[in-house]
N, C-alpha and C positions, 0 to 999 in steps of 0.2 A: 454549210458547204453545198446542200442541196440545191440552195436558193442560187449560187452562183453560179447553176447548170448555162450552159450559152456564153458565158464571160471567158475569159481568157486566165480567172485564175482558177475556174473548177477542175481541170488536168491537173495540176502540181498542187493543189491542197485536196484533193479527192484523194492521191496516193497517202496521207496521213489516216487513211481509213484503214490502213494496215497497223498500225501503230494500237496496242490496247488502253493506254493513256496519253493523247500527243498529249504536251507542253506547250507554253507560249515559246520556248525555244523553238519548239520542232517547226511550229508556222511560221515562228520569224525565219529561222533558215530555209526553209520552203520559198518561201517568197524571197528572198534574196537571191535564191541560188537562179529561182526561174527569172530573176531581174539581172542577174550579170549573165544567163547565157542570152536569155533575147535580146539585149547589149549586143554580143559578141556575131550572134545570126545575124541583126538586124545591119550595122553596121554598114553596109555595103549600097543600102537603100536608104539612107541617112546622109550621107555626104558624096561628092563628085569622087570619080574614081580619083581625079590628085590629090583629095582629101583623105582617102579610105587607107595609103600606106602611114599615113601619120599618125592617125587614130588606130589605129592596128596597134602601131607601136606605143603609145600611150597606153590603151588599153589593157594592151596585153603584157606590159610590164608590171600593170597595176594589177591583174587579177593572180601575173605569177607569184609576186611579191605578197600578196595578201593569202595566196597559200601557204606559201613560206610557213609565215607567220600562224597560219590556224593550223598546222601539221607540228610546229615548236608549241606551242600553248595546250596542242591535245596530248603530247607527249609529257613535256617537262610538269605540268601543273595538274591533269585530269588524269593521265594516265590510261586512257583510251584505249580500246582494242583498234586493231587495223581497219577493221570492217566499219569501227562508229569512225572513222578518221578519213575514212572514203565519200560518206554519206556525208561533210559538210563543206567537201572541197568543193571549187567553182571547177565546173565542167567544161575548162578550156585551156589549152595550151597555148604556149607561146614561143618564147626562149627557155623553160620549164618541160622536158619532154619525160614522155608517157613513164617511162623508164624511172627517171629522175623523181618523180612523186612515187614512184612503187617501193624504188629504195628506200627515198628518207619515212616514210611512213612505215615502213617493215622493220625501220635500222632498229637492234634491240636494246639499246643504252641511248644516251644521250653525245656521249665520245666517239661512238659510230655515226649520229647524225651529223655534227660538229666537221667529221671527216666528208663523210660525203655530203652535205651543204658547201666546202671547198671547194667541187668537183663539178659543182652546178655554174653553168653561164655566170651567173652572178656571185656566185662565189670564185672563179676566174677572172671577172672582168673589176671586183670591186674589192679589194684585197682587205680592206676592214670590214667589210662583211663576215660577220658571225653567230652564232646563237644568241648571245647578248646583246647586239647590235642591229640588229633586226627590225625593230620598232622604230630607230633611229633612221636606221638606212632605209627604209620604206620612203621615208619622205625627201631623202635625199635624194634618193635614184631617182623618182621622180619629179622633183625637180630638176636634176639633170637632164631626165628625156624629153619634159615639155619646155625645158629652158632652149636646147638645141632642137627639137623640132621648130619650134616659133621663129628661133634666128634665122631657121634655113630658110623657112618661110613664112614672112610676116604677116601675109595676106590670105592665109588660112585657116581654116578652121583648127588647130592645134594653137594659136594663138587663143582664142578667145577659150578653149579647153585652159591650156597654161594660168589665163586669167581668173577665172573660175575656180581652178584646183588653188590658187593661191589665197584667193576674198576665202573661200571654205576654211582654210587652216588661218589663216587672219580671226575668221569667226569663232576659232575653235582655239586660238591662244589667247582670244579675250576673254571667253567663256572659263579657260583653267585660272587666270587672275583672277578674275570673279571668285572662283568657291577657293582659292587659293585665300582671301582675305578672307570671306566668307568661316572658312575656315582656322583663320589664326596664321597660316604658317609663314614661317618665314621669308623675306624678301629672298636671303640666297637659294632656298629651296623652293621656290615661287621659279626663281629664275634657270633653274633647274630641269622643270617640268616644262618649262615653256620653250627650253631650248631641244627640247625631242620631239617638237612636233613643226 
């Protein structure tokens, strides 16, 4: 970390020096986290301001929705205290407000989260949206907001995003066939796994 004194990732992995054992976890999330807020900063110097509402909303549905999901995963599966469940969120709001992650990361069961998850933007606007559906909906919603950003406007940067987000999960449903054979399993559970992404 020394060595990367002057770079731009010595501040967010120099703060692992508080840690008495990091992890390869700790610097992958380190690095990620300082990769989806300088996304979120940068943004605005990245695209024309007719571009910057669209990616706004692309972005910022994809970073709330992937909260979602690492606030359900740190509770249902890890069992996490509040304070580790703070430390891996992305540091950015959107339709997800300040409020709304304090709740569901405080909520103390799982049937309290489930409730207030309901009561969120996207648990209002997406009525199958639920703790089990999560994973599912992640990709849905967003193909719904870069499907209707792109229509609105087809000669913007939210198209060639929409494009992109799609070849990515094209890559990434060939890749589950793959270890899918690789692994024996079966066709309808092959087909299964490939329809959640």
């Amino acid at each position: 970390i020394a060595n990367l004194k002057g770079t731009e990732y010595y501040a967010p992995l120099s703060q692992l020096a508080d840690i008495e054992r990091p992890t390869l976890f700790d610097y992958e999330m380190t690095l990620d986290l300082y990769y989806f807020a300088q996304m979120w900063k940068d943004r605005s110097k990245v695209v024309t301001k007719r571009d910057l509402e669209e990616l706004t909303a692309a972005w910022g549905s994809k970073f709330d929705m992937l909260n979602l999901q690492w606030i359900y995963r740190s509770k249902q599966y890890y069992h996490m205290t509040a304070a580790d469940i703070y430390a891996l969120l992305i540091p950015v709001n959107y339709k997800l407000h300040k409020k709304d992650i304090a709740a569901l990361v405080e909520a103390e069961t799982m049937t309290a989260f489930e409730s207030l998850l309901d009561r969120t933007y996207y648990g209002r606007r997406y009525e199958k949206l639920n703790s089990h559906t999560l994973e599912e909906m992640y990709s849905s919603i967003m193909k719904h907001v870069l499907s209707g950003e792109s229509k609105a406007d087809p000669y913007s940067v939210s198209t060639i995003y929409c494009y992109l987000y799609h070849k990515e999960h094209e890559i990434d449903r060939l890749t589950t066939v793959l270890e899918c054979i690789r692994y024996s399993i079966t066709p309808e559970d092959t087909m299964r796994y490939i329809s959640k992404s």
